[in-house]
Backbone as CSV, one residue per row, in Angstrom:
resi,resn,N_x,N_y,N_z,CA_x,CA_y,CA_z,C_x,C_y,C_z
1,UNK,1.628,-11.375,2.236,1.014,-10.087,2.481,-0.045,-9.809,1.420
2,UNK,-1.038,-9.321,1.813,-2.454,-8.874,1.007,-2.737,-7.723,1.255
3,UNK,-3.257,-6.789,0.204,-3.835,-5.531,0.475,-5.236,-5.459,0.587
4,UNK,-5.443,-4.957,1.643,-6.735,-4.801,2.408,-7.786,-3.632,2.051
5,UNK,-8.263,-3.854,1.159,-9.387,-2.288,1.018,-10.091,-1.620,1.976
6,UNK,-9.736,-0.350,2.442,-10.193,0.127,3.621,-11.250,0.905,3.137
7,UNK,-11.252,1.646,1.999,-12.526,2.285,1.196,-12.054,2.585,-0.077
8,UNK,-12.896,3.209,-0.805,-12.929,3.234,-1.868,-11.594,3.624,-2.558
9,UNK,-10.861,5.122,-1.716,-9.128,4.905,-2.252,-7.960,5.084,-1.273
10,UNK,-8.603,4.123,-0.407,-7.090,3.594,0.635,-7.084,2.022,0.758
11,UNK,-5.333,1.728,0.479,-5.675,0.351,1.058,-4.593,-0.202,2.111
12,UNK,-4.049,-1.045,2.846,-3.608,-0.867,3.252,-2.652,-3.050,3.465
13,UNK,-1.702,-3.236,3.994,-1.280,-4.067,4.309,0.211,-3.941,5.648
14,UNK,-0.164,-5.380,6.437,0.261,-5.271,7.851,1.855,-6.117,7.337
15,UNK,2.805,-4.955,7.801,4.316,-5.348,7.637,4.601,-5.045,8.977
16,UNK,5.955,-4.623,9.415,6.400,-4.072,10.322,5.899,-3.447,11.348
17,UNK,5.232,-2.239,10.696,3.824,-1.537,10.727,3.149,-1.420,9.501
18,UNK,1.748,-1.281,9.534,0.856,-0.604,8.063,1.535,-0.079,7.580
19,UNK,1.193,-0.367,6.263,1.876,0.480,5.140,0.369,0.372,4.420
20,UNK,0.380,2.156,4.274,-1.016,2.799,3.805,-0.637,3.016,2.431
21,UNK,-1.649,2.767,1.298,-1.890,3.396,-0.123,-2.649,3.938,-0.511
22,UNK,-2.893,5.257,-0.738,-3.661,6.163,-1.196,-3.340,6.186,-2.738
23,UNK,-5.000,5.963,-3.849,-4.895,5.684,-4.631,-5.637,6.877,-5.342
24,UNK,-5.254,7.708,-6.580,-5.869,8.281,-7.206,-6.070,8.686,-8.324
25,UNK,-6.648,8.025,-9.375,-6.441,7.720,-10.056,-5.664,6.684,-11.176
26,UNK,-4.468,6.878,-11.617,-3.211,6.153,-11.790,-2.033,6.290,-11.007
27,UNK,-2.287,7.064,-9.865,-1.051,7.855,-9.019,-1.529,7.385,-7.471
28,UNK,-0.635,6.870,-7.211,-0.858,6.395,-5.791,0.460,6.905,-4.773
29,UNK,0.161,6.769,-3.719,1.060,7.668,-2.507,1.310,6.423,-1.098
30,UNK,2.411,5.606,-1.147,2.822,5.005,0.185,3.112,5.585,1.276
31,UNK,2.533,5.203,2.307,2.576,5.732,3.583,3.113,4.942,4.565
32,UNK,4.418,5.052,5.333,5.163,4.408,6.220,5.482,2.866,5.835
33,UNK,6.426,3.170,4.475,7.061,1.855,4.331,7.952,2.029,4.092
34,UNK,8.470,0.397,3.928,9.730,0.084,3.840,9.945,-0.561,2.075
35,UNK,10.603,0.127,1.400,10.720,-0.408,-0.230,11.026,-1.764,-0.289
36,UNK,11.698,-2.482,0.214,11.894,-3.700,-0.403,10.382,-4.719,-0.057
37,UNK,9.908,-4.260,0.890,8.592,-5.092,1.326,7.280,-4.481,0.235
38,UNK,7.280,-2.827,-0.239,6.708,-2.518,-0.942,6.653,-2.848,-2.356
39,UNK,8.057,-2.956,-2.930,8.313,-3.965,-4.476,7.460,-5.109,-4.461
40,UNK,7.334,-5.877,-2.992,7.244,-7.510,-3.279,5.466,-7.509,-3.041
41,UNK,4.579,-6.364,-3.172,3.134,-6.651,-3.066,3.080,-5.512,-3.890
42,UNK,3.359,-4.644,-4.571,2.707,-4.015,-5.500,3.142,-4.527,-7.002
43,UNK,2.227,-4.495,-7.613,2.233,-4.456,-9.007,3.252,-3.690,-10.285
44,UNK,4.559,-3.616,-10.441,5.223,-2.514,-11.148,4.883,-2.590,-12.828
């Protein structure tokens, strides 16, 4: 899985369904996921 830059602060990658990231600043916001698939492509 790869995250896909959709613009400047969303990005997004294809699981189950999309799982959206809204980025702002140092604070970012997941949108329709599932955590264990989210641990294994983000950065902690």
């Amino acid at each position: 899985m790869a995250l896909i830059q959709s613009s400047e602060h969303l990005w997004y990658f294809r699981d189950t369904c999309n799982v959206y990231v809204l980025k702002s600043g140092t604070e970012c916001l997941l949108i329709d996921t599932d955590p264990a698939a989210s641990c294994s492509i983000l950065p902690l």
